[in-house]
N, CA, C and O of each residue as an XYZ file, in Angstrom:
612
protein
N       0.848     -1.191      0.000
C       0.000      0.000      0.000
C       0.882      1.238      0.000
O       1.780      1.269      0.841
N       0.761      2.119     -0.717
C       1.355      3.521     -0.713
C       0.416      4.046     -0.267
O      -0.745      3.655     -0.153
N       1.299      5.724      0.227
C       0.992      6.660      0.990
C      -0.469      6.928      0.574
O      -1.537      6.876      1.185
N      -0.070      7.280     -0.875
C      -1.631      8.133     -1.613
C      -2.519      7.161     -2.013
O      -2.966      7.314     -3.150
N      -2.951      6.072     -1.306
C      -4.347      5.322     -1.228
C      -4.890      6.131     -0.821
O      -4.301      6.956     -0.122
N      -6.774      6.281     -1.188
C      -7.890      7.031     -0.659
C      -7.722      6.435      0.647
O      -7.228      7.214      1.462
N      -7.975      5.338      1.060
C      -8.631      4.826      2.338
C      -7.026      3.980      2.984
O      -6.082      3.411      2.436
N      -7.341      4.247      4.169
C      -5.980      4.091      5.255
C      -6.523      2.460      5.551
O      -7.664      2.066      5.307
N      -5.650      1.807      6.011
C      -5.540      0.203      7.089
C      -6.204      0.371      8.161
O      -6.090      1.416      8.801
N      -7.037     -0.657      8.557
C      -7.457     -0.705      9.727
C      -6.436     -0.497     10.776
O      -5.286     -0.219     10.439
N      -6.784     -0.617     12.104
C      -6.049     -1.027     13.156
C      -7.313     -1.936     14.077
O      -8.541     -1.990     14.000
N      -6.007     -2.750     15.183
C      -6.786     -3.872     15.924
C      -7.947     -2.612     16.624
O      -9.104     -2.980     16.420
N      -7.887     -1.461     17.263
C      -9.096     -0.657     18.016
C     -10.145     -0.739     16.894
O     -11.087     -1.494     17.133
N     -10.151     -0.020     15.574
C     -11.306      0.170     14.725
C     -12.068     -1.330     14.562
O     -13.284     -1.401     14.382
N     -11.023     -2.758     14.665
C     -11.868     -3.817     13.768
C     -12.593     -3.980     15.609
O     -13.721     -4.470     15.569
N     -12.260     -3.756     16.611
C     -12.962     -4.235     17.885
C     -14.264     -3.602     18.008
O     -15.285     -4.138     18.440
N     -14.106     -2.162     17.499
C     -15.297     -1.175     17.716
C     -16.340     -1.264     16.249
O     -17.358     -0.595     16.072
N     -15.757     -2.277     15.304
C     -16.737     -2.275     14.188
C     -16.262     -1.201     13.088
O     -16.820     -1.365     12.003
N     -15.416     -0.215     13.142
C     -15.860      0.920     12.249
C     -14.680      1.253     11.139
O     -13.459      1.220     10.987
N     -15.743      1.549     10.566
C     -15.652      1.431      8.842
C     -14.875      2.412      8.346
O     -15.002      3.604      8.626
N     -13.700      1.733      7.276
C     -12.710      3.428      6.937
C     -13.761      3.986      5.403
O     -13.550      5.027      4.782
N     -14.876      2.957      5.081
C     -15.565      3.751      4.022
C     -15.910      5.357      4.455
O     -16.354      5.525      5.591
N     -15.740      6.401      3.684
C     -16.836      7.433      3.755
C     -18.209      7.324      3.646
O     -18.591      6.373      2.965
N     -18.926      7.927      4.055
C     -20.236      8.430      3.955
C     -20.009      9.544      3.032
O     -18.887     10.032      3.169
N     -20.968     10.269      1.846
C     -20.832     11.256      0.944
C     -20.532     12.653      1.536
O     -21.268     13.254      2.319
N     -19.462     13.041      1.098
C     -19.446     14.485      1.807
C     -20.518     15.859      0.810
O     -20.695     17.061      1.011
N     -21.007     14.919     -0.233
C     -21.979     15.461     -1.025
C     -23.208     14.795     -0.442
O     -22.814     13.638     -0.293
N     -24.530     14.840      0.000
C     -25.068     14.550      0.353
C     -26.386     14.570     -1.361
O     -27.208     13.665     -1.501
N     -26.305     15.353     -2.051
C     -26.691     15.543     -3.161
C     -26.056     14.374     -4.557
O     -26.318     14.297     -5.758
N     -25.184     13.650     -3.684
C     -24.476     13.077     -5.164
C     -25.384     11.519     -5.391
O     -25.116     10.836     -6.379
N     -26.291     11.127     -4.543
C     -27.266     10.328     -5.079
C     -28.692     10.841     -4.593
O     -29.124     11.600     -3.725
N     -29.222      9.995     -5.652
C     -30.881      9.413     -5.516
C     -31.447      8.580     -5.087
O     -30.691      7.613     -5.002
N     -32.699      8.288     -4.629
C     -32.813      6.832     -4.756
C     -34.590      7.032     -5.314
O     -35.424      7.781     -4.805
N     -34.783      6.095     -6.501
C     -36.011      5.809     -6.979
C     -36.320      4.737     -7.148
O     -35.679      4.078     -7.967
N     -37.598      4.050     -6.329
C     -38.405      2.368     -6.842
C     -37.025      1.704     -6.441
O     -36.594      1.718     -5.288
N     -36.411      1.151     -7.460
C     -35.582     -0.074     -7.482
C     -34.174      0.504     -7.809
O     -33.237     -0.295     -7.812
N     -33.935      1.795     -8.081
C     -32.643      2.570     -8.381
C     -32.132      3.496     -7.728
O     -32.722      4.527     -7.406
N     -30.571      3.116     -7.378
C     -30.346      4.079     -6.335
C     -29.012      4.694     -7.394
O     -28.200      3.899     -7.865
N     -28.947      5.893     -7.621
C     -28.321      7.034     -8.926
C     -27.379      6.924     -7.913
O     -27.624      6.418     -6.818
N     -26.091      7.478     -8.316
C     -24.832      8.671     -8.193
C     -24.385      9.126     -9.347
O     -24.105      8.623    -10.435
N     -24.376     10.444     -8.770
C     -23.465     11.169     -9.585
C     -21.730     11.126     -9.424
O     -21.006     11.745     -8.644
N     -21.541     10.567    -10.027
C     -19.940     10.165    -10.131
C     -18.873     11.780     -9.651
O     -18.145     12.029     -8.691
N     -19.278     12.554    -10.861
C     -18.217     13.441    -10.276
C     -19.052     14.516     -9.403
O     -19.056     15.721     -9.654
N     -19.781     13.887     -8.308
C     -20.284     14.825     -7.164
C     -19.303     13.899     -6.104
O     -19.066     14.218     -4.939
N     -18.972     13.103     -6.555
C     -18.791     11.605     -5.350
C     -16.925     12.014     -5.052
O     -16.161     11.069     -5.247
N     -16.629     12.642     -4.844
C     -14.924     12.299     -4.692
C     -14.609     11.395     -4.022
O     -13.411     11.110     -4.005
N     -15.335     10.784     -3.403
C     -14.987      9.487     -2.771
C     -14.669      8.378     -3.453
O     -14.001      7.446     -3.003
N     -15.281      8.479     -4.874
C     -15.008      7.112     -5.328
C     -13.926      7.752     -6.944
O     -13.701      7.068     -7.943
N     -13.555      8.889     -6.755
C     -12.551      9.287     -7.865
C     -11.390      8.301     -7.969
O     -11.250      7.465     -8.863
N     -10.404      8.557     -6.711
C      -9.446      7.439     -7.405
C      -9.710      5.668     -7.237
O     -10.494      5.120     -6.462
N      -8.908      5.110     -8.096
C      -9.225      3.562     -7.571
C      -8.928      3.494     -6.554
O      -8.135      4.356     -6.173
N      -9.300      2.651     -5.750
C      -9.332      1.842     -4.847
C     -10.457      2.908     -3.322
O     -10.650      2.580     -2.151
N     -10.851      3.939     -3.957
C     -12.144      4.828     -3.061
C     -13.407      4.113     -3.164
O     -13.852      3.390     -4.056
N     -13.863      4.469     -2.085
C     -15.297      3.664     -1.373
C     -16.125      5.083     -1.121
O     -15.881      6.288     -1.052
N     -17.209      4.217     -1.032
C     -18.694      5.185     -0.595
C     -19.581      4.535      0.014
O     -20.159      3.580     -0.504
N     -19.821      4.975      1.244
C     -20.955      3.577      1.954
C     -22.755      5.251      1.868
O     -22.584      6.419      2.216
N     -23.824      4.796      1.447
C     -24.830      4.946      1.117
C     -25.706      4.398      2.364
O     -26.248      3.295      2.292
N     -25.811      5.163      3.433
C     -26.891      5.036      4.120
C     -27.752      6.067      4.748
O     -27.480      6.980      5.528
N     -29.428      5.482      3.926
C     -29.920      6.310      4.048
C     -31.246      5.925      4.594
O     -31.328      4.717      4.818
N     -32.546      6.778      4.933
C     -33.402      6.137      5.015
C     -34.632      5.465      4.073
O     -35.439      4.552      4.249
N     -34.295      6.544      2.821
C     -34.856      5.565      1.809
C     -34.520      4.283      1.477
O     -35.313      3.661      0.769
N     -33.637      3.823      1.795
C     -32.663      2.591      1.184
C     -33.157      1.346      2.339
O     -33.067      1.368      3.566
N     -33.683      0.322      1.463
C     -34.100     -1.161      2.718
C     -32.692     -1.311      3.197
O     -32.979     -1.438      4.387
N     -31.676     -1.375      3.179
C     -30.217     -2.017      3.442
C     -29.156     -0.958      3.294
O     -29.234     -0.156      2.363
N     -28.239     -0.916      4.104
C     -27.282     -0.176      3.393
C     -26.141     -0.298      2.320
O     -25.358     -1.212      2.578
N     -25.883      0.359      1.258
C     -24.962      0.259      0.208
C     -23.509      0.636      0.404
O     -23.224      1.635      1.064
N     -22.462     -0.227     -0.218
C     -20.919      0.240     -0.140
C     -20.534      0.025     -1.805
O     -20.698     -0.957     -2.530
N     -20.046      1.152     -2.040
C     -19.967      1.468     -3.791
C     -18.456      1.537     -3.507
O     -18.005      2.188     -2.565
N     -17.622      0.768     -4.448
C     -16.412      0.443     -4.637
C     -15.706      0.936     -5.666
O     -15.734      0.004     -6.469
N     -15.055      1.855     -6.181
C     -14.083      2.000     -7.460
C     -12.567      0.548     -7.061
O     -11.538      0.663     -6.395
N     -13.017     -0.403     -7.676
C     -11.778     -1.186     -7.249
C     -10.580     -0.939     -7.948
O     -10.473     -0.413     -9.055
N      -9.801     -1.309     -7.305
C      -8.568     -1.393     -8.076
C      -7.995     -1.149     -8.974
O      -7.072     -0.422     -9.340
N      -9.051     -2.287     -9.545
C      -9.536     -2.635    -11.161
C      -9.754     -1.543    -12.141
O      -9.831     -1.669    -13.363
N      -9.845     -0.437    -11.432
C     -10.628      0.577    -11.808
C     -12.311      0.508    -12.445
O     -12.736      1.100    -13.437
N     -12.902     -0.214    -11.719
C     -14.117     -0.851    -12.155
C     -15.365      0.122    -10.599
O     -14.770      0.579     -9.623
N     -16.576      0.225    -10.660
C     -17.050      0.726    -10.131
C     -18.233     -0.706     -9.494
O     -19.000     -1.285    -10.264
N     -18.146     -0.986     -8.234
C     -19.126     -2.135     -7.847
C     -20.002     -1.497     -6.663
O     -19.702     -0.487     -6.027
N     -21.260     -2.372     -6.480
C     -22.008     -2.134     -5.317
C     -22.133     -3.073     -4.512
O     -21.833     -4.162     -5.001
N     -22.475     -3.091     -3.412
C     -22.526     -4.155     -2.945
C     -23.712     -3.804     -1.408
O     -23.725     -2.662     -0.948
N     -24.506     -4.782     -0.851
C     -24.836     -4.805      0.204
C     -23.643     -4.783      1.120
O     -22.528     -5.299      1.038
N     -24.380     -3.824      2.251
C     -23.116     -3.281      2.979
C     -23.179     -4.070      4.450
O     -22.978     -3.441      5.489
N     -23.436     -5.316      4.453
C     -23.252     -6.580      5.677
C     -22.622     -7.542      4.916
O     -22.728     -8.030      3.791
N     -21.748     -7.687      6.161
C     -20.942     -9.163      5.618
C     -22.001    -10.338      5.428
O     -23.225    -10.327      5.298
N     -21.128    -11.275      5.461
C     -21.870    -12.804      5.390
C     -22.080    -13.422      6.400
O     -23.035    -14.196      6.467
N     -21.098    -13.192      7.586
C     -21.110    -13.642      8.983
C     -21.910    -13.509     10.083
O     -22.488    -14.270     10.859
N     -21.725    -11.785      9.865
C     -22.761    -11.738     10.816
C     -23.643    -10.450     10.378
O     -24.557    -10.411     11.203
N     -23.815     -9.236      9.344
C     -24.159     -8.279      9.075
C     -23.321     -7.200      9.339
O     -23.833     -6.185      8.869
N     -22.351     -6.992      9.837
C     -21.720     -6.117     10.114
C     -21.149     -5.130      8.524
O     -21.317     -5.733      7.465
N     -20.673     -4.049      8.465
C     -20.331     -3.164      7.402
C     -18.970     -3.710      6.899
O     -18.063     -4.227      7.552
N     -19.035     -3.534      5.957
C     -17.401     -4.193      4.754
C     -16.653     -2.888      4.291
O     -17.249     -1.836      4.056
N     -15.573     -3.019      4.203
C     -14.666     -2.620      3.572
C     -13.878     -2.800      2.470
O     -13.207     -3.812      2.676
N     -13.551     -2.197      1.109
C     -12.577     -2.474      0.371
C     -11.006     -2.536      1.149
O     -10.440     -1.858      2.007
N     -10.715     -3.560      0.459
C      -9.016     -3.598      1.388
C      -8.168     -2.624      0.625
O      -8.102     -2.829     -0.587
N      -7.364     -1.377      1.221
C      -6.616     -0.849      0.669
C      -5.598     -1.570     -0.137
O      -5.209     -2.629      0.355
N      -5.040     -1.180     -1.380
C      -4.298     -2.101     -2.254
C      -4.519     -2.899     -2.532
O      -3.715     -3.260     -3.392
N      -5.757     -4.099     -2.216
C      -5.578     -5.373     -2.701
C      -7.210     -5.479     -3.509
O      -8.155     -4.726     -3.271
N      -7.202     -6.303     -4.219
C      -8.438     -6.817     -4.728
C      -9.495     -7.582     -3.728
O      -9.454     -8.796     -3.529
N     -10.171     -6.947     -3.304
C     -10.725     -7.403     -1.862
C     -11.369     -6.562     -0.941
O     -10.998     -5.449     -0.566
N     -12.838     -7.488     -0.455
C     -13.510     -6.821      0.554
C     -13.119     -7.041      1.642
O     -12.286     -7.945      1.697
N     -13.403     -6.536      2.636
C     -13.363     -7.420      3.792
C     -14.176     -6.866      5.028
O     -14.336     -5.646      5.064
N     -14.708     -7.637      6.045
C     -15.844     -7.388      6.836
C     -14.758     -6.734      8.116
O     -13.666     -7.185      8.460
N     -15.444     -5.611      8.614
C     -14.772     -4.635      9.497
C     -14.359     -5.000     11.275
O     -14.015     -4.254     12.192
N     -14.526     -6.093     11.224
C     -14.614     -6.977     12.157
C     -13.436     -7.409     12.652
O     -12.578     -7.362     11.771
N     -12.925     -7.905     13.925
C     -11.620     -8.392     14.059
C     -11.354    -10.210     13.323
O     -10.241    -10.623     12.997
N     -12.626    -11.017     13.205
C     -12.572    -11.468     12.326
C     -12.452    -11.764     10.723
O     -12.192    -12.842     10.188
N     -12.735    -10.402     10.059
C     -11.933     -9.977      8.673
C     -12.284    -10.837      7.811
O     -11.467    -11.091      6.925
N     -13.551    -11.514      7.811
C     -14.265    -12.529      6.555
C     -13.550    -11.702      5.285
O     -13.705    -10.504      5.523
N     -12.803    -11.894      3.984
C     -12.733    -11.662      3.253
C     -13.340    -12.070      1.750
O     -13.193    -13.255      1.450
N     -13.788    -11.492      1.095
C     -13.989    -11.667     -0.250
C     -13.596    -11.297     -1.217
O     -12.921    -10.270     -1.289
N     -13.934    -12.094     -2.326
C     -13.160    -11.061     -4.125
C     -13.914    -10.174     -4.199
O     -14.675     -9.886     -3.274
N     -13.856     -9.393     -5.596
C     -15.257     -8.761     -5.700
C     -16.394     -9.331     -7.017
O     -17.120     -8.678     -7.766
N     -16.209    -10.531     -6.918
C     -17.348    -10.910     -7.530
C     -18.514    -11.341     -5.466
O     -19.681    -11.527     -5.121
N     -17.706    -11.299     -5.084
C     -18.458    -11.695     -3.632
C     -18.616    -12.549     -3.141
O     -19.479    -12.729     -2.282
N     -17.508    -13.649     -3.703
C     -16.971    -15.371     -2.859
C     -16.396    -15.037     -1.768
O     -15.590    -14.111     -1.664
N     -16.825    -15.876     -0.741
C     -15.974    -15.515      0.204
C     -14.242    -16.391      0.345
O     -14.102    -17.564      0.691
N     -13.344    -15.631      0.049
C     -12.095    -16.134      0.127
C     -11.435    -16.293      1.772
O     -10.204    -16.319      1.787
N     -12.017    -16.384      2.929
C     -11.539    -16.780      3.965
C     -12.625    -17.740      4.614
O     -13.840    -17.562      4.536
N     -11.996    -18.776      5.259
C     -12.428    -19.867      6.167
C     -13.563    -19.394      7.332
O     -14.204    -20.274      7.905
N     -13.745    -18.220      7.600
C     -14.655    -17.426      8.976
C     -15.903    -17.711      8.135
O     -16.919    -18.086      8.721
N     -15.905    -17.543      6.646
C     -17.648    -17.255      6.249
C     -18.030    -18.181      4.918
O     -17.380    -18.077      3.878
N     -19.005    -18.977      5.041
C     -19.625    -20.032      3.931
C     -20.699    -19.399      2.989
O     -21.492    -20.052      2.311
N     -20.619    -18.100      3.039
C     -21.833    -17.504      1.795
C     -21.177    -16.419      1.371
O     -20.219    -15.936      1.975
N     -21.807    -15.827     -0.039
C     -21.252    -14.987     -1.218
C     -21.779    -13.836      0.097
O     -22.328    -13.991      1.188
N     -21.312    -12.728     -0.629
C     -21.860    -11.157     -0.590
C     -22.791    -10.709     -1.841
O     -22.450    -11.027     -2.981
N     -24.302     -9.759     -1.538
C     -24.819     -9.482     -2.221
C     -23.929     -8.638     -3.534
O     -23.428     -7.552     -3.245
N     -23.805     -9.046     -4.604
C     -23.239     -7.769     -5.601
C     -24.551     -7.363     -5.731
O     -25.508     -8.121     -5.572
N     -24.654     -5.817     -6.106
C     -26.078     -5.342     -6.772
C     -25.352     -4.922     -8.631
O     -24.390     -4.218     -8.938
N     -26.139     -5.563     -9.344
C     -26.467     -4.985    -10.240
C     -25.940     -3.766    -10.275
O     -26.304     -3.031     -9.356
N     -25.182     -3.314    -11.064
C     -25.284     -2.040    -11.777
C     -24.415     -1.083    -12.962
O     -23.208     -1.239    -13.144
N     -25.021     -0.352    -13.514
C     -24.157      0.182    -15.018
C     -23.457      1.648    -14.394
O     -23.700      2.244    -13.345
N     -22.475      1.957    -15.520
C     -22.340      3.153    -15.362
C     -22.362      3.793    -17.123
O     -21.705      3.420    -18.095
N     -23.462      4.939    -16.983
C     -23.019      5.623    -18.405
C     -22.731      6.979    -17.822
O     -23.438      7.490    -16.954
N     -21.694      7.521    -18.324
C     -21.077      8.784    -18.302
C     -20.690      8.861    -17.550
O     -19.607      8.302    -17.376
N     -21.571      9.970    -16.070
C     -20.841     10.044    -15.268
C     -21.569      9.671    -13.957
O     -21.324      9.981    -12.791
N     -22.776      8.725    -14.644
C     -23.859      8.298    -13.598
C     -23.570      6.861    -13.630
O     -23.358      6.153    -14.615
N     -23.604      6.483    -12.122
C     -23.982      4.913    -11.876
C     -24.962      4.554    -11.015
O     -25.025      4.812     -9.813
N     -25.751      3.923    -11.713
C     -26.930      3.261    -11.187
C     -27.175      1.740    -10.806
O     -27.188      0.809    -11.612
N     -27.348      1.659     -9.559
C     -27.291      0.448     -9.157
C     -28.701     -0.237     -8.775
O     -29.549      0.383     -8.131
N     -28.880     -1.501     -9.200
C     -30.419     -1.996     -8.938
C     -30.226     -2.702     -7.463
O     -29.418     -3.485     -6.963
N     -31.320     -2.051     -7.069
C     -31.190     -2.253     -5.383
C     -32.313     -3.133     -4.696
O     -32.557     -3.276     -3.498
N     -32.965     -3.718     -5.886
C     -34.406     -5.001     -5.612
C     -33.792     -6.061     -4.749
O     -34.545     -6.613     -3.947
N     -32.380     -6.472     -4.799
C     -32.320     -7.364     -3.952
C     -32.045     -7.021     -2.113
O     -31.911     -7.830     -1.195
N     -32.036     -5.581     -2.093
C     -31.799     -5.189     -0.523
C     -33.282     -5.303     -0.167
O     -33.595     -4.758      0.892
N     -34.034     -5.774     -0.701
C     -35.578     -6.143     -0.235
C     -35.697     -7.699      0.176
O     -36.706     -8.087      0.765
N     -34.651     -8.576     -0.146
C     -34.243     -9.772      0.399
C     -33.716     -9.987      1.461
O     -32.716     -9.290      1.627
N     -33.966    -10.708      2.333
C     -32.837    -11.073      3.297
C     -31.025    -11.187      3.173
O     -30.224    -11.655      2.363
N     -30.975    -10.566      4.300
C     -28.890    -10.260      3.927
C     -28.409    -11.965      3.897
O     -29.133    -12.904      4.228
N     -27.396    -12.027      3.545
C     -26.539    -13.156      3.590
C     -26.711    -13.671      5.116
O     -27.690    -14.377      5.356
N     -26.096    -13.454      5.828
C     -26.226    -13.642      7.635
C     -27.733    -13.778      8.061
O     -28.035    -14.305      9.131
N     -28.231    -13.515      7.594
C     -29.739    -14.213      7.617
C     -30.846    -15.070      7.277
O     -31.921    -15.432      7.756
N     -29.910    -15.302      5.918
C     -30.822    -16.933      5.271
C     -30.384    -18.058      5.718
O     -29.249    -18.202      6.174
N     -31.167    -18.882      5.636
C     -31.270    -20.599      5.990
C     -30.255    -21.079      4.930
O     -30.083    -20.659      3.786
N     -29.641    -22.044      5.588
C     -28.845    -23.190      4.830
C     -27.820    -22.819      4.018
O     -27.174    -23.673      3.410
């Protein structure tokens, strides 16, 4: 990890207390949410400008909360914002290709949303979603489902 990553490393205090190095929007205007679509405006969002920047989306319109990813990859993802374990909020891992649950247990995943560590036996919700221009819209019908950490079998 270099200096000029958006988002800093946990430490053992933050994963004990739960909390998340995602931002919350310092634009409060840079999304929407309509029916089954929840908008951003990309360049309202500086949070998710360079790769590897996050945006966690919680609001009260929203059934669930959202964590919007510019990975690495330079690719833009959404995701339900509870792990698989137990619901708790996720994190992109600074530098690496990878989520991971904010927890001192650290369930990790790719970002298709397998879980790549032994702590957790279910995917992470990906949501659906495109980007044209400078809008990304993510389909958010499945935060009307039960989270991962909450279904049977």
């Amino acid at each position: 990890m270099t200096s000029t990553h958006p988002l800093k490393a946990t430490n053992i205090f933050q994963r004990l207390f739960c909390v998340t190095i995602s931002p919350l929007p310092s634009d409060t205007g840079c999304f929407a949410v309509d029916g089954d679509r929840l908008t951003i405006l990309i360049d309202r969002a500086p949070e998710l400008a360079p790769a590897g920047g996050a945006l966690r989306i919680e609001d009260a319109r929203l059934p669930d909360r959202v964590l919007v990813v510019h990975g690495e990859d330079g690719q833009l993802r959404a995701f339900r914002n509870r792990c698989a374990c137990g619901g708790f909020r996720i994190d992109p891992v600074p530098g690496q290709q990878k989520i991971r649950c904010c927890t001192p247990m650290q369930s990790s995943y790719d970002y298709a949303g397998s879980p790549l560590s032994r702590t957790v036996n279910r995917s992470l919700d990906v949501l659906p979603s495109t980007v044209e221009g400078t809008t990304l819209t993510v389909d958010i019908r499945a935060l009307r489902q039960p989270a991962p950490h909450q279904r049977k079998g």
